[in-house]
C-alpha positions as CSV (number, residue, x, y, z in Angstrom):
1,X,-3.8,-12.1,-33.6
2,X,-6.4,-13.0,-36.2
3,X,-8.4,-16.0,-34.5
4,X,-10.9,-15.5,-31.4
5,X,-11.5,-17.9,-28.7
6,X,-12.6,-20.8,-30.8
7,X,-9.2,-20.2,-32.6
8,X,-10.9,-19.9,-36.3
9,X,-10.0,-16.5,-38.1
10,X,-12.2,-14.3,-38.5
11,X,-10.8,-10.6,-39.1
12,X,-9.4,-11.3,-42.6
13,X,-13.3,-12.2,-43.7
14,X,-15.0,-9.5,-41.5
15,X,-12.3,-6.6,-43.7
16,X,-13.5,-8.2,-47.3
17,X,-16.9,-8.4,-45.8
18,X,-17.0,-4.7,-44.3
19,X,-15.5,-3.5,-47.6
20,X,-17.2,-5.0,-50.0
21,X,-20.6,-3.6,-48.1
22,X,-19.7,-0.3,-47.0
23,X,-20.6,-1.3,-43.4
24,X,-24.0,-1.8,-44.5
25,X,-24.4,-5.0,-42.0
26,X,-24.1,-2.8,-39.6
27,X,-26.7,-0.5,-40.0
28,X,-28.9,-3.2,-40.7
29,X,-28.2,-5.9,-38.2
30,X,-29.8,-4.6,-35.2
31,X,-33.2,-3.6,-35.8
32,X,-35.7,-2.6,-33.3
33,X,-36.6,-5.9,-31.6
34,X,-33.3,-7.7,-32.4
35,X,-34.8,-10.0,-34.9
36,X,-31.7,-11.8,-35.4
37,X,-31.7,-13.4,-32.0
38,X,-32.2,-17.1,-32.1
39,X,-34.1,-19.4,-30.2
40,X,-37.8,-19.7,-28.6
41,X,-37.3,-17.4,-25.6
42,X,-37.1,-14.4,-27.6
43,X,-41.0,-15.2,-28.9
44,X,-41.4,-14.5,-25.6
45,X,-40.2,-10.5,-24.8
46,X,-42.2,-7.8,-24.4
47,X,-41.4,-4.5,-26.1
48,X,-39.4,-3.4,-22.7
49,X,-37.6,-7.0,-22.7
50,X,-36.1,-5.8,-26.0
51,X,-35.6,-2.6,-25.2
52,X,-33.9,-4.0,-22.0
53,X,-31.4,-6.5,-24.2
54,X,-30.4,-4.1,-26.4
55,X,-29.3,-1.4,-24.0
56,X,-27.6,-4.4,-21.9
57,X,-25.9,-5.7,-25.0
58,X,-24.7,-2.2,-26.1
59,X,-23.4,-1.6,-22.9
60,X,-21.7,-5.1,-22.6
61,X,-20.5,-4.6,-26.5
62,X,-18.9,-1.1,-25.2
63,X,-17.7,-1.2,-22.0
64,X,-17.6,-5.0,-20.4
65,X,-14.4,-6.8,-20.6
66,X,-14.0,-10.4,-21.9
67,X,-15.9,-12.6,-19.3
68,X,-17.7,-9.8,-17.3
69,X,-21.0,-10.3,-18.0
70,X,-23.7,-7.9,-18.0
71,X,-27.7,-8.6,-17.2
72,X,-31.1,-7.5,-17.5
73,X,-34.5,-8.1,-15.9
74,X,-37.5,-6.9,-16.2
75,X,-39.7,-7.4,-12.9
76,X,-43.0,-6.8,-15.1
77,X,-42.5,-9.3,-17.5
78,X,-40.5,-11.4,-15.6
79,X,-37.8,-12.0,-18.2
80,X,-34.3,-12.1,-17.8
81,X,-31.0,-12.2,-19.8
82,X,-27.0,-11.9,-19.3
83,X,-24.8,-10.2,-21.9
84,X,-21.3,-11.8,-21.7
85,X,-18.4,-10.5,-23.9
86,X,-16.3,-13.8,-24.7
87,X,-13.1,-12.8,-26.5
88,X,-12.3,-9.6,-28.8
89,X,-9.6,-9.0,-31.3
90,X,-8.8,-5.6,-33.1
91,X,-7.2,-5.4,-36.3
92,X,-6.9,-1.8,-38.1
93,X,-10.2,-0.3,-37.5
94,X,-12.2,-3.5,-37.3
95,X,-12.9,-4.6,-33.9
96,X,-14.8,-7.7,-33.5
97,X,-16.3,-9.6,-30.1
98,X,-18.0,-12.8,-29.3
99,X,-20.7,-12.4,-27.1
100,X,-23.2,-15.1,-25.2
101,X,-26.4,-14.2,-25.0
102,X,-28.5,-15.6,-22.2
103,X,-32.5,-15.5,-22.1
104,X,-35.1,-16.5,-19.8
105,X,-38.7,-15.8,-20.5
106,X,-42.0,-17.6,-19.6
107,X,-40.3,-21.0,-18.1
108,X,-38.3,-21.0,-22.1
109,X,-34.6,-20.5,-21.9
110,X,-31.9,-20.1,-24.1
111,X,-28.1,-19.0,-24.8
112,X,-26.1,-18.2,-28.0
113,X,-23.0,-16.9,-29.0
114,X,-22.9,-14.4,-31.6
115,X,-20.5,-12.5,-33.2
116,X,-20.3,-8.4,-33.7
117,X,-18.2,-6.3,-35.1
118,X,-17.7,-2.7,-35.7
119,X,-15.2,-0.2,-38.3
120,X,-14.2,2.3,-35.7
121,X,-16.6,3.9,-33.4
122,X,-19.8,2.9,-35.8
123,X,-23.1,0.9,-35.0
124,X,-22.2,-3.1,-34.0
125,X,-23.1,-5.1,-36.7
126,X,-23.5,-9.3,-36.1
127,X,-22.1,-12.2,-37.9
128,X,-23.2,-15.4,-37.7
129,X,-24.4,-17.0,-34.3
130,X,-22.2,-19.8,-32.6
């Protein structure tokens, strides 16, 4: 199967893409403090909020199956998120998974879907957000 949920391929892309870059995207794509993520909320997180997301989404990327979401909250700050895996597909080394990302900080909330993928057991790296 080469389509995810939204039924647009994605894997035949993602292999030109990881070749062509060496799986540079996904060293790069998740720096400390996520700067990728969209929206207003995440102007919002403290360092630990970050910190909190990214240990949430790695474990959610890793482990969670499609539709069992995973969350975060920091009492301190009083933010908030849910990391929910949407669909996956393998092909040859490449595995790829749609997530939705779910925020909630200082009254702002948001939720994304995103796109990561991986060659093997390397770093996630993130396509474009849906």
């Amino acid at each position: 199967m080469n389509e995810l949920a939204s039924g647009r391929p994605v894997v035949g892309w993602l292999i030109i893409l990881f070749a062509v870059t060496g799986g540079l995207l996904a060293q790069a794509a998740m720096p400390a403090g996520l700067g990728w993520m969209k929206g207003a909320t995440a102007a919002f997180f403290t360092d630990r909020d970050w910190e909190l997301l990214d240990e949430t989404l790695k474990e959610a990327l890793d482990a969670a199956a499609d539709g069992d979401a995973r969350e975060w909250s920091n009492e301190k700050s009083g933010a908030s998120g849910r990391v929910t895996p949407l669909a996956s597909e393998r092909r040859d080394d490449i595995t790829c998974r749609r997530v939705r990302i779910e925020s909630l900080a200082k009254g702002s909330s948001s939720s994304y879907r995103y796109l990561f993928c991986r060659r093997g057991d390397g770093p996630w790296g993130i396509g474009q957000p849906k």
